[in-house]
Backbone as JSON Lines, residues from 0, in Angstrom:
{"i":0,"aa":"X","n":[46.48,28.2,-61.15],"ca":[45.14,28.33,-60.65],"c":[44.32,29.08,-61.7]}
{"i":1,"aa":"X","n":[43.08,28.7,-61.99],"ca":[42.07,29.37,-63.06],"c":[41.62,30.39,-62.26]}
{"i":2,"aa":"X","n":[41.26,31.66,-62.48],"ca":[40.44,32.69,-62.24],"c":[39.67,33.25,-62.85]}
{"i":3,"aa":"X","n":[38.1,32.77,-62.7],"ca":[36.87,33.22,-63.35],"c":[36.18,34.62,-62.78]}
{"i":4,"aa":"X","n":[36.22,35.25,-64.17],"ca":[35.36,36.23,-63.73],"c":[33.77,36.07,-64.42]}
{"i":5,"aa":"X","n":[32.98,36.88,-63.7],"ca":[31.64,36.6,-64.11],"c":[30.91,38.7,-64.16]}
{"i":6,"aa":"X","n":[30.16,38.23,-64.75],"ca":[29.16,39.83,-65.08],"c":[29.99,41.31,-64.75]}
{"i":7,"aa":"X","n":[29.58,42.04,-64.18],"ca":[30.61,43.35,-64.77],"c":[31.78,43.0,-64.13]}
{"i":8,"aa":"X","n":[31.96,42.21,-63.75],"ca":[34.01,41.8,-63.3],"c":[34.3,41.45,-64.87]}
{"i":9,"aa":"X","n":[33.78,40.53,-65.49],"ca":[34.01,39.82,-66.75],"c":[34.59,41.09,-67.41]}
{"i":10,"aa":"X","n":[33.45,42.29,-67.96],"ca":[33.17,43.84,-68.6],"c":[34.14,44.35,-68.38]}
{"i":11,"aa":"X","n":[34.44,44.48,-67.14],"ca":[35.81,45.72,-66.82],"c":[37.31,44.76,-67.22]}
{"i":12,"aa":"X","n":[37.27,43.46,-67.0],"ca":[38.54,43.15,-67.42],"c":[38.68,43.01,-68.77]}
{"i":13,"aa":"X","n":[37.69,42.75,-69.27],"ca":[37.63,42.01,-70.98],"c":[37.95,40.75,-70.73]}
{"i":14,"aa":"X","n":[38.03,39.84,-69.71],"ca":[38.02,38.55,-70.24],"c":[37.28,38.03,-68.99]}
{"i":15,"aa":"X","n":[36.89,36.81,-69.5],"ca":[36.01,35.66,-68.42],"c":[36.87,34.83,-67.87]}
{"i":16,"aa":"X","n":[38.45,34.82,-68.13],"ca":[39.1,33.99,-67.43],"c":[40.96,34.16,-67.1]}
{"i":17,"aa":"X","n":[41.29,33.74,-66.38],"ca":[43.26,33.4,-66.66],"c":[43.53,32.45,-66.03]}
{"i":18,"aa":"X","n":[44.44,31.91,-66.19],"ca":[45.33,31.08,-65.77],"c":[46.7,32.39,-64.41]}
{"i":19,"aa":"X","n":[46.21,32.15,-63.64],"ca":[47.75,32.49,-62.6],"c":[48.4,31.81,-61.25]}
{"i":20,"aa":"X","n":[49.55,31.91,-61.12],"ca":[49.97,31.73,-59.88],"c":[50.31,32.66,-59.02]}
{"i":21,"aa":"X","n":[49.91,32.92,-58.25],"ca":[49.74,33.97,-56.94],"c":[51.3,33.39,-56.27]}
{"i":22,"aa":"X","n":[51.45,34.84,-55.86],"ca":[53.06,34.47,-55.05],"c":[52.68,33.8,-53.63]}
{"i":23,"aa":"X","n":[53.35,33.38,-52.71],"ca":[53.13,32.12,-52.27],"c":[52.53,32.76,-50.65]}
{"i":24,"aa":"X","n":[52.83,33.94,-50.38],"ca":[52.23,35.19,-49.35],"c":[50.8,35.27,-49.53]}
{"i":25,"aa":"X","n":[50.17,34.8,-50.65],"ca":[48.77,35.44,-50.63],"c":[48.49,33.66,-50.46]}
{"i":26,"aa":"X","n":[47.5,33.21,-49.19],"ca":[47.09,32.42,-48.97],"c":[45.4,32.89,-49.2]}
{"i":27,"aa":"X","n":[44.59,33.71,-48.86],"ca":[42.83,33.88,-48.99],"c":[42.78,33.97,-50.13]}
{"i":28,"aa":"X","n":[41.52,33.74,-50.14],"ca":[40.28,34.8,-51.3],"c":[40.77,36.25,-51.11]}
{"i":29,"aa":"X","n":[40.65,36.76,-49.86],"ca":[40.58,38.08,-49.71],"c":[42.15,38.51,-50.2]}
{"i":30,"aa":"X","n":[43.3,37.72,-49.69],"ca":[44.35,38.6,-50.16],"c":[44.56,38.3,-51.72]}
{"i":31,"aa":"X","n":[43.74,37.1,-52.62],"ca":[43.8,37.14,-53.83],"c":[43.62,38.24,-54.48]}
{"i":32,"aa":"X","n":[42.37,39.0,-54.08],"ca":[41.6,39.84,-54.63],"c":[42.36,41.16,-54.63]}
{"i":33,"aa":"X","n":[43.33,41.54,-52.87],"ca":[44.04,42.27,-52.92],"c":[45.23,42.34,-54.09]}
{"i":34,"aa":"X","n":[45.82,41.25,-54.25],"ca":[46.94,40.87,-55.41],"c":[46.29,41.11,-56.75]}
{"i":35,"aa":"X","n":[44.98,40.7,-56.63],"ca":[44.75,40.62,-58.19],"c":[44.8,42.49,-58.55]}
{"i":36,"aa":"X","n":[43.85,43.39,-57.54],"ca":[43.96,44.71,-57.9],"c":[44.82,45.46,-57.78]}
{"i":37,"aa":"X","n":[46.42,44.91,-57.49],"ca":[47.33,45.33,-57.8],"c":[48.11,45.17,-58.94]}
{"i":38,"aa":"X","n":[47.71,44.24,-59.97],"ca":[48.46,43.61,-60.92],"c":[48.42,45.25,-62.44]}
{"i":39,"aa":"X","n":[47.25,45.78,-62.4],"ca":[47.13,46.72,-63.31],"c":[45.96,47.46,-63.1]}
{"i":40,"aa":"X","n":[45.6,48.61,-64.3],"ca":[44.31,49.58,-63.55],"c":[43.05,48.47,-64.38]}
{"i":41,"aa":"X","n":[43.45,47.62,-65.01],"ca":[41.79,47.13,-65.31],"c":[41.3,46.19,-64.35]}
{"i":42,"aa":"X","n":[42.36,45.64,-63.58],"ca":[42.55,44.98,-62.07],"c":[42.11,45.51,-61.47]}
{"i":43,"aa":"X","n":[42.62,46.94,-60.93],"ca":[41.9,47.87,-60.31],"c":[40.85,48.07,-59.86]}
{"i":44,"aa":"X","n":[40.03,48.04,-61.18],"ca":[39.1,49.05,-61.4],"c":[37.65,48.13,-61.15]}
{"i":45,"aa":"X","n":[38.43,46.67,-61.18],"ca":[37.59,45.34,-61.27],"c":[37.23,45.01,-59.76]}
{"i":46,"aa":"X","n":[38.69,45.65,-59.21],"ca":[38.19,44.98,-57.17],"c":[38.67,46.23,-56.69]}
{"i":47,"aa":"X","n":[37.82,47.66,-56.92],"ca":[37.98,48.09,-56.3],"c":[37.03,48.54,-54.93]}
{"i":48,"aa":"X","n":[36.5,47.71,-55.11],"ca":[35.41,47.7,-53.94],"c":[34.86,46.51,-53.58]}
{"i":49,"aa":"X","n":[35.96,45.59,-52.8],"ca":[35.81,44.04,-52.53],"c":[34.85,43.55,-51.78]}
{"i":50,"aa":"X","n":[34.1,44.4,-51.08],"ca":[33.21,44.35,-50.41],"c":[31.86,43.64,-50.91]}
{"i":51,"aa":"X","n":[31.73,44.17,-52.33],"ca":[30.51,43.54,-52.94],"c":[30.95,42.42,-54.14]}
{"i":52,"aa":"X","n":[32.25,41.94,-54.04],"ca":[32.27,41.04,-54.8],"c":[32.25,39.54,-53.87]}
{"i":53,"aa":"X","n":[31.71,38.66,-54.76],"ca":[31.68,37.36,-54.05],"c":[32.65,36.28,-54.75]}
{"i":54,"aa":"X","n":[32.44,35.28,-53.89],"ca":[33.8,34.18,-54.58],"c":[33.66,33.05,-53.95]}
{"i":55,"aa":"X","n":[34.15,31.96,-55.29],"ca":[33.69,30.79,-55.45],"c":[34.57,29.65,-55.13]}
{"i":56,"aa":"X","n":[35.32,28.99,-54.29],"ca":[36.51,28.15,-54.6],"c":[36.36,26.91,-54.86]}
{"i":57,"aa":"X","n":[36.84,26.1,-56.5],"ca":[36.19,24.67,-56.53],"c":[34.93,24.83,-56.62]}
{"i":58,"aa":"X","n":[34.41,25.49,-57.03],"ca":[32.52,25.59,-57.19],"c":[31.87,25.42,-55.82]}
{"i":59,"aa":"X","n":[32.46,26.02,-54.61],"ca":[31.68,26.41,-53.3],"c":[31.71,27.64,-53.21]}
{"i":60,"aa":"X","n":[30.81,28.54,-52.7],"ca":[30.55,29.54,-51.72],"c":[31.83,29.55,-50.44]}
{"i":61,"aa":"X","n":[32.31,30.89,-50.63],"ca":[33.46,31.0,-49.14],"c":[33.21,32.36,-49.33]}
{"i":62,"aa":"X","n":[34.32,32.5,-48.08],"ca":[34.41,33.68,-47.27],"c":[35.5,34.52,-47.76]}
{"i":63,"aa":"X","n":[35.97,35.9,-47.81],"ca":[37.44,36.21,-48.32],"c":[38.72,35.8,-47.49]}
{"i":64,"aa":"X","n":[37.97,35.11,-46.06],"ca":[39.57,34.69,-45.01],"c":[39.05,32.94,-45.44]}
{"i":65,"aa":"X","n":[38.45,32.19,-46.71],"ca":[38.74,31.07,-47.36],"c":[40.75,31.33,-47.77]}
{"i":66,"aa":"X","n":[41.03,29.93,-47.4],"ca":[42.18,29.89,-47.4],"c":[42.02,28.7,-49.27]}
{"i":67,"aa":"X","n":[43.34,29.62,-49.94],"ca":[43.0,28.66,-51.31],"c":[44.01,27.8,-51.88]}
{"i":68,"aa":"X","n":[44.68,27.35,-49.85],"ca":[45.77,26.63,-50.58],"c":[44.81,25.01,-51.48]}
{"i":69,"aa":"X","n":[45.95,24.75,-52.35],"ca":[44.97,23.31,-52.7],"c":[43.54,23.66,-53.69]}
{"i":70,"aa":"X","n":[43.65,24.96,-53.56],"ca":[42.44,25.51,-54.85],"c":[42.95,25.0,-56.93]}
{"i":71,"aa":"X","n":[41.77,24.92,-56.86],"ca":[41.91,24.56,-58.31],"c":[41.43,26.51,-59.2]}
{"i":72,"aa":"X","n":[40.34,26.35,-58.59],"ca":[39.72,27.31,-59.39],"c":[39.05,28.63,-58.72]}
{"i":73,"aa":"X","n":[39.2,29.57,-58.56],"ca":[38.29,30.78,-58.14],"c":[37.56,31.79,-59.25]}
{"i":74,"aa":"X","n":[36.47,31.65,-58.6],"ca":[35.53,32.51,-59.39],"c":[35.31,34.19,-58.8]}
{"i":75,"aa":"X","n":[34.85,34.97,-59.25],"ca":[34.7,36.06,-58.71],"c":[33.27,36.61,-59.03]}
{"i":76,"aa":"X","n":[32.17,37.11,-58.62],"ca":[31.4,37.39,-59.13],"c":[30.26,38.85,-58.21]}
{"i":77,"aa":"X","n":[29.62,39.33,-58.92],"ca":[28.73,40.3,-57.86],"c":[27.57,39.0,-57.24]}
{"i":78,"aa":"X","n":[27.18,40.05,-55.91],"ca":[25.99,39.05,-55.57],"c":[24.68,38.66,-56.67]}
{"i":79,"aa":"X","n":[24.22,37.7,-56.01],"ca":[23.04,37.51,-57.01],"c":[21.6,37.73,-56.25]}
{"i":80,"aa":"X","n":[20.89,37.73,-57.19],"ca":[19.63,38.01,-56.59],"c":[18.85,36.98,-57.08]}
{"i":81,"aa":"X","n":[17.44,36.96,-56.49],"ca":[16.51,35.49,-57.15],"c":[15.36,36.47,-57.42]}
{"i":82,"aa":"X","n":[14.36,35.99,-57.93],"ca":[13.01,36.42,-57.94],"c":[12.26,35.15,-58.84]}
């Protein structure tokens, strides 16, 4: 599965992207995010407040109880704003 990060998620990890497979227990968004900020402290430090991060599966808008079996791709990103 690809995992995109975008704006200060990108910053704190140093990269815009990976390639992983999640162990087979983490079915959401939300428990991704949990797994991912367990993997190390730049992980960490990236979701440590999941609350304001958003996420993308396959280039849609979901929820963190989005289920990602059958996912290609997740994005991660802060909200956005318009003006």
């Amino acid at each position: 599965m690809k995992i995109l990060y975008f704006a200060w998620l990108r910053e704190r990890l140093g990269k815009a992207e990976e390639e992983l497979e999640p162990p087979s227990g983490v079915t959401t968004v939300g428990e991704l995010m949990r797994w991912l900020a367990g993997r190390d402290e730049e992980h960490a430090a990236a979701f440590a407040n999941p609350r304001v991060i958003r996420a993308a599966l396959d280039r849609t808008h979901v929820q963190p109880d989005a289920a990602i079996a059958g996912g290609r791709e997740v994005a991660f990103f802060p909200p956005m704003t318009g003006g």
